[in-house]
N, C-alpha and C positions, 0 to 999 in steps of 0.2 A: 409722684406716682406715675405721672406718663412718660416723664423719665426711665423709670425701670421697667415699664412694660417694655419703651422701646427695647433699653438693654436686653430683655430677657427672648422678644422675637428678635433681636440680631444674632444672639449665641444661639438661637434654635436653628437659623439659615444658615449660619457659617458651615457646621460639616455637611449638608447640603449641598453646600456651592462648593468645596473641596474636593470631596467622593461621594459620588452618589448611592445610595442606600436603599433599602426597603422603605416603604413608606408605614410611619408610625403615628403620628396623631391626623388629627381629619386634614389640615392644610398639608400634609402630606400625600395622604390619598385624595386630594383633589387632584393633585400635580400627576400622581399614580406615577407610571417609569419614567415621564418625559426628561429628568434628569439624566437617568441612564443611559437614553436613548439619544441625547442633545450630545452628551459625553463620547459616545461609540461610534453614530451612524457614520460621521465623517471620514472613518478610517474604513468604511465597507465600499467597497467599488462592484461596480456592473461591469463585468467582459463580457465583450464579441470578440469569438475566435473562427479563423478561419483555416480551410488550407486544400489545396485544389490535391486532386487523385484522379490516378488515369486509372478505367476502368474499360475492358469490353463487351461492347454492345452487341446481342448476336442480330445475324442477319435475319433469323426465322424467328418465328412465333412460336413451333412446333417443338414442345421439349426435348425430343427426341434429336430432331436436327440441330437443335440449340449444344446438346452435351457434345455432339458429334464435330463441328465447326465450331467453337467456344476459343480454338487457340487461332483461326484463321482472324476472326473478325477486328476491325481497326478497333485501336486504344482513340479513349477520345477524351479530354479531362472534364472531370465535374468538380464542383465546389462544395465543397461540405461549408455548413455554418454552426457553431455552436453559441449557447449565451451561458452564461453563470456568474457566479461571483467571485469575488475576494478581498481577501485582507490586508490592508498596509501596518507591516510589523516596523517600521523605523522610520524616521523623518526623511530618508535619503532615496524611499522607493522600492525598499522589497516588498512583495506581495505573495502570498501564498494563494494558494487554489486548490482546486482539483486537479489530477492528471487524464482524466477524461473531460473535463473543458478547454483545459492548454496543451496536454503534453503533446500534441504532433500537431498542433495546427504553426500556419506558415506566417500570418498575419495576425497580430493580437493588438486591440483595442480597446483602454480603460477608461472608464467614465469614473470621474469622482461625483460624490453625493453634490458639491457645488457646482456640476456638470463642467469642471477643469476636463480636459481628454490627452489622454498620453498613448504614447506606443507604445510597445514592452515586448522585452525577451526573456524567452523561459532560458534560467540560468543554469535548473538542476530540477529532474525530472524523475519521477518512479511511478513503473506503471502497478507493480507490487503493492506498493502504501498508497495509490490514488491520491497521490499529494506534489505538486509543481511549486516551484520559487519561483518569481517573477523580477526583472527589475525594469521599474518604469525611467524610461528614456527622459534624460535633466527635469531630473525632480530632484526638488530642496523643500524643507521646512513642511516637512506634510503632516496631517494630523494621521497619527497611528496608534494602535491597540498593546497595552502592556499583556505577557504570558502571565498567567496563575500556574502553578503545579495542580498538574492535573489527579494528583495521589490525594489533593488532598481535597476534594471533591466527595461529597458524600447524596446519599440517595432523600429527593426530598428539596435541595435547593432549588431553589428560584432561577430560570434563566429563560435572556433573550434570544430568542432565533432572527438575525438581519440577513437580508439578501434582496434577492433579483425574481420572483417565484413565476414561473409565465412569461417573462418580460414585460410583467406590468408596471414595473419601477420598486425604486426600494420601499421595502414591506419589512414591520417587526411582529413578530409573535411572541405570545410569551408560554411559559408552562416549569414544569419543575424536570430534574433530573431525575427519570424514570429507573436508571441503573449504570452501575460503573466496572469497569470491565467488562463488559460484556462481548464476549466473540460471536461474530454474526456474519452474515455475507457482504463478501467487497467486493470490485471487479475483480472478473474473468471467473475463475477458478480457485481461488483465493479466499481465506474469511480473513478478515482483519480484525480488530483488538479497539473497541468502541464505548463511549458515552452515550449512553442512548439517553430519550429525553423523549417527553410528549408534545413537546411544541411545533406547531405545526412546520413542518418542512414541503415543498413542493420542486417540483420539477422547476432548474433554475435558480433552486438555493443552493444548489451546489459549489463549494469554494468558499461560501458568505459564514459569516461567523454566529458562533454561540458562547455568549458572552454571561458574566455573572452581575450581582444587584450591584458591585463596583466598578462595572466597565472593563471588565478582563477577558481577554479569551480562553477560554476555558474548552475548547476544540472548534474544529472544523467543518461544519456539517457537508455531510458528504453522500449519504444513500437513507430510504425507506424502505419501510417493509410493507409492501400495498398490494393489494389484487386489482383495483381501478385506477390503478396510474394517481392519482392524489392522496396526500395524507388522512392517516387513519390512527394519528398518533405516537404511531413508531416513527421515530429517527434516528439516525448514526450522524455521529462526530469523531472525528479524528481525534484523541487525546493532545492536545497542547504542550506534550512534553515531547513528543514526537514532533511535533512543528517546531520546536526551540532546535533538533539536534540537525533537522533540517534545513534549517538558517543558519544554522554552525557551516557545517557542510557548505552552504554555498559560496557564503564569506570566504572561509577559507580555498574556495576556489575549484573545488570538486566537479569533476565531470558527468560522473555515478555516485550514487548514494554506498556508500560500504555498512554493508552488514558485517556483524562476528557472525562466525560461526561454532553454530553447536555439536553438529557432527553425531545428532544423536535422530531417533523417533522414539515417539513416547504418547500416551493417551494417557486422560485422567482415570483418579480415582475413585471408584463406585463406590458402593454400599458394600458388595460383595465384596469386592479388592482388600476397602479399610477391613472386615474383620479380618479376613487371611495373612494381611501384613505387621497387626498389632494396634494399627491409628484406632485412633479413640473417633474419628469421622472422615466423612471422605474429603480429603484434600490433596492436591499437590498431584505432580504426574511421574507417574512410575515410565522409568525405562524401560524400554522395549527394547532396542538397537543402538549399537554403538559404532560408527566407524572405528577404526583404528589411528585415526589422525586425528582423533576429537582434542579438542585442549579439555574437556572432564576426562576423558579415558585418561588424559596424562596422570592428569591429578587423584585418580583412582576410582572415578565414579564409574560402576558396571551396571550392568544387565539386570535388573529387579530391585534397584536401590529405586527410592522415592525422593523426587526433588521438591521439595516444599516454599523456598522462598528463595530469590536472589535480592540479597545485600538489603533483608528486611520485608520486601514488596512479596507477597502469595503468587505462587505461580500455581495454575490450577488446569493446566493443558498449553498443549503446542502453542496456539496461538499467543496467549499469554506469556511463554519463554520467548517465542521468538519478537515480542514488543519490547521488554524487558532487555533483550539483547539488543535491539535497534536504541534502546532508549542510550544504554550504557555506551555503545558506540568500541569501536575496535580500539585493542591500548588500553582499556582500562581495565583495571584490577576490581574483581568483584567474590564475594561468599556467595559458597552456595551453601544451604539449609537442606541436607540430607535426612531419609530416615534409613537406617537397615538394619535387619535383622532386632528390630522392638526399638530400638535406639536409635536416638538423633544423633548427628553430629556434623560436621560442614569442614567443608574444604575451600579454599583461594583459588582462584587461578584467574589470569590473562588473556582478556577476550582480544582473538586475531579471526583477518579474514581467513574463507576458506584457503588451504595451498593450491598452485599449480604444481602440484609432484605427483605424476610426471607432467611433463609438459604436456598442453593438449595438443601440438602440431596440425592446426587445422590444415585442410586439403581440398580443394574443391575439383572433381575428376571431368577431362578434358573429352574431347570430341574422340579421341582415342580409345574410349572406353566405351564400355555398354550402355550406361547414364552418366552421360556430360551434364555438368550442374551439381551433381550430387555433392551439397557438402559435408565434412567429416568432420569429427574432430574427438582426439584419445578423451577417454573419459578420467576425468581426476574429482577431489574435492569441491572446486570453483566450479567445473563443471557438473557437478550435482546439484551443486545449492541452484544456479543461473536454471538448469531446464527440469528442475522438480525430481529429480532423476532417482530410485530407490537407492539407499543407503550403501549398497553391497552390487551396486552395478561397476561392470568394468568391461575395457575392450574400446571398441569404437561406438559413439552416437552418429545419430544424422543430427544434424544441425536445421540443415534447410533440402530437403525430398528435390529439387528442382523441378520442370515439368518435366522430364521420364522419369523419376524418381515419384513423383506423383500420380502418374502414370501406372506405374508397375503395382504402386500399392506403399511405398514408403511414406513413412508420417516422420516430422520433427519430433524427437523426442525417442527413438525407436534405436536401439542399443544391437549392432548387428555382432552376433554369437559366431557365424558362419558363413560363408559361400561358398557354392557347388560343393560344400562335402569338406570343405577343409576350414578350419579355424583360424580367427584372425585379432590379432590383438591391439593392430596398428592403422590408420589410414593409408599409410601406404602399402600393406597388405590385403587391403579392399582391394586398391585400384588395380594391383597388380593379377587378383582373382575377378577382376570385370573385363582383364585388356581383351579378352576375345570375345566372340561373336558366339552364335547361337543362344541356347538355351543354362538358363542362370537358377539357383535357388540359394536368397539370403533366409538364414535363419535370423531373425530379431525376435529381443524380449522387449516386446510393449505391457507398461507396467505390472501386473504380475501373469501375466500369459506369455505363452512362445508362440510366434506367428510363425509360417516356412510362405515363401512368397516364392512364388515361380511366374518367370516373364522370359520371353524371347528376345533379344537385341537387335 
């Protein structure tokens, strides 16, 4: 008889000690996640990143004389400090993060949970997806975290939040997954395509992992949504299918992340929309715009046709298609799931980066002109996707305003229509309308408005 008790608690521990699980009878919930947690934490590390920035200090106090002397005063460097977290995805030292903890810092610093400490260099960086690849300097045999498919995630499971929160040392939280897909704010200007979840996140968790009852990453915890700076429940993770193609990408050696492009704009489907188009509910996002370069225009998808799914996965707005397109990566062949005119139907086609047709021929205009520094560059494809730039923009962008350019009133991003009265299509048709002196007026379309800017040289 004591025999087969024992028998019966060794088969009970074995998938226990194997993969760790929910806990199911009381000697399970005594243990509660410590399995999952024994399983994981080691592969979650603490960054210090650093990276010095010259910055000028005005001479005055007075704001006034501050705006007015701001270009005279000395450059002096200061040290930015960042902390956050990340994750070791392979035995050999990759790490993923955030790109607002590593992407621009100059000095980076890993701590493992056994307080091992490594250097590391960011090997591939986007400041778009707030996600950085790491590789820690002679690292061998490291404990690391297996990807889940993040599709197959549903609303209701169970999961750990690990990190850094405060830099009070590594901290687990638990909670379930509050929702999937969901688009929400990322950095800058940006909403990014997320796992939201209720487990506590703080300032610091950033980079550190969220993980499943098996010890999986199942995303990246990356932002909240808080009005006191501390968790209030909402949090964002990076989808894990997106960190797999990002780990592609590095391996293979990548400098930039490549997106496809879509070559379209498009918003979802309301209530109103679905009855006027025929859907029986609202889903999927109807076209708005199409370039003429789009790889869907090739394949025939137009203007008021409704994109319903790619190669199975719902697409339900911008954000959405354009995850969906990061996820599938340029090269590959994917369905799309049409609706028009009452009827579904789907088309193939070959996701490619945007083109350079025509060339952008950048140009940065010399002391010979009316603003030196100003740089140019022809507007194409590549360049719409890189500077957000509207669908049907063409001619020249500014790139970077320089200080007279900044000066006059130019912003990056600002697409010049005109100078002094004549039209220009090229950067070196600026320059050649700035070679002189006096009095200048560029017309530019900053995003749906037309500025006229007039400045003396």
């Amino acid at each position: 008889m004591i025999r087969a008790i024992v028998a019966i608690l060794a088969l009970a521990a074995a998938p226990l000690a194997a993969e760790p699980q929910v806990p199911r009878t009381q000697a399970e919930i005594d243990l509660s996640f410590a399995p999952v947690v024994r399983a994981a934490a080691p592969a979650v590390v603490n960054i210090y990143a650093r990276r010095v920035v010259q910055e000028r200090r005005s001479l005055f106090d007075d704001p006034v004389f501050e705006e007015f002397f701001r270009d005279f005063a000395p450059e002096r460097p200061r040290v930015q400090n960042s902390l956050g977290s990340g994750v070791i995805l392979s035995p050999d030292g990759f790490v993923v993060s955030n790109y607002h903890v590593v992407g621009r810092a100059t000095d980076i610093r890993v701590v493992l949970n056994d307080r091992r400490e490594f250097s590391a260099e960011v090997v591939l960086a986007d400041a778009a997806a707030d996600l950085a690849i790491l590789r820690l300097e002679g690292a061998a045999d490291l404990p690391h975290l297996p990807l889940r498919d993040s599709d197959t995630l549903e609303v209701g499971e169970l999961v750990l939040a690990i990190g850094n929160p405060f830099g009070v040392g590594q901290t687990v939280s638990s909670g379930i997954v509050s929702a999937v897909a969901r688009s929400g704010p990322a950095t800058g200007d940006r909403r990014g395509y997320f796992v939201q979840t209720d487990a506590p996140i703080n300032p610091g968790n950033s980079g550190g992992a969220l993980v499943d009852t098996a010890g999986r990453l199942v995303g990246v915890n990356t932002s909240i949504l808080s009005r006191s700076g501390g968790s209030i429940g909402i949090g964002f993770a990076i989808p894990a299918d997106l960190v797999a193609r990002f780990v592609a990408e590095a391996r293979a050696g990548a400098e930039t992340f490549r997106r496809p492009w879509a070559g379209m704009r498009g918003q979802p489907v309301d209530a109103d929309m679905a009855g006027a188009l025929g859907l029986d509910r609202p889903r999927g996002m109807v076209v708005a715009e199409l370039h003429p370069a789009s790889p869907f225009a090739a394949e025939g998808v137009r203007r008021g046709d409704v994109i319903l799914a790619l190669d199975g996965a719902e697409v339900n707005g911008p954000a959405g298609m354009a995850y969906r397109l990061a996820v599938a990566g340029p090269g590959a062949e994917v369905t799309a799931e049409l609706w028009r005119e009452g009827r579904a139907r789907s088309v193939t086609l070959r996701l490619a980066p945007p083109p350079e047709t025509p060339p952008r021929a950048p140009l940065t205009l010399g002391r010979d002109t009316a603003l030196p520094g100003l740089a140019l560059a022809r507007v194409n494809p590549a360049v719409i996707a890189e500077m957000g730039l509207p669908l049907g923009a063409r001619g020249v962008v500014v790139t970077d305003p320089g200080r007279y350019g900044t000066r006059a009133g130019l912003e990056a991003g600002d697409v010049i229509r005109a100078v002094s009265g004549r039209e220009v299509a090229t950067p070196p048709e600026v320059r050649r309308a700035l070679a002189t002196g006096g009095w200048h007026e560029i017309v530019v379309e900053r995003g749906a408005r037309r500025v006229a800017i007039r400045f003396r040289a």
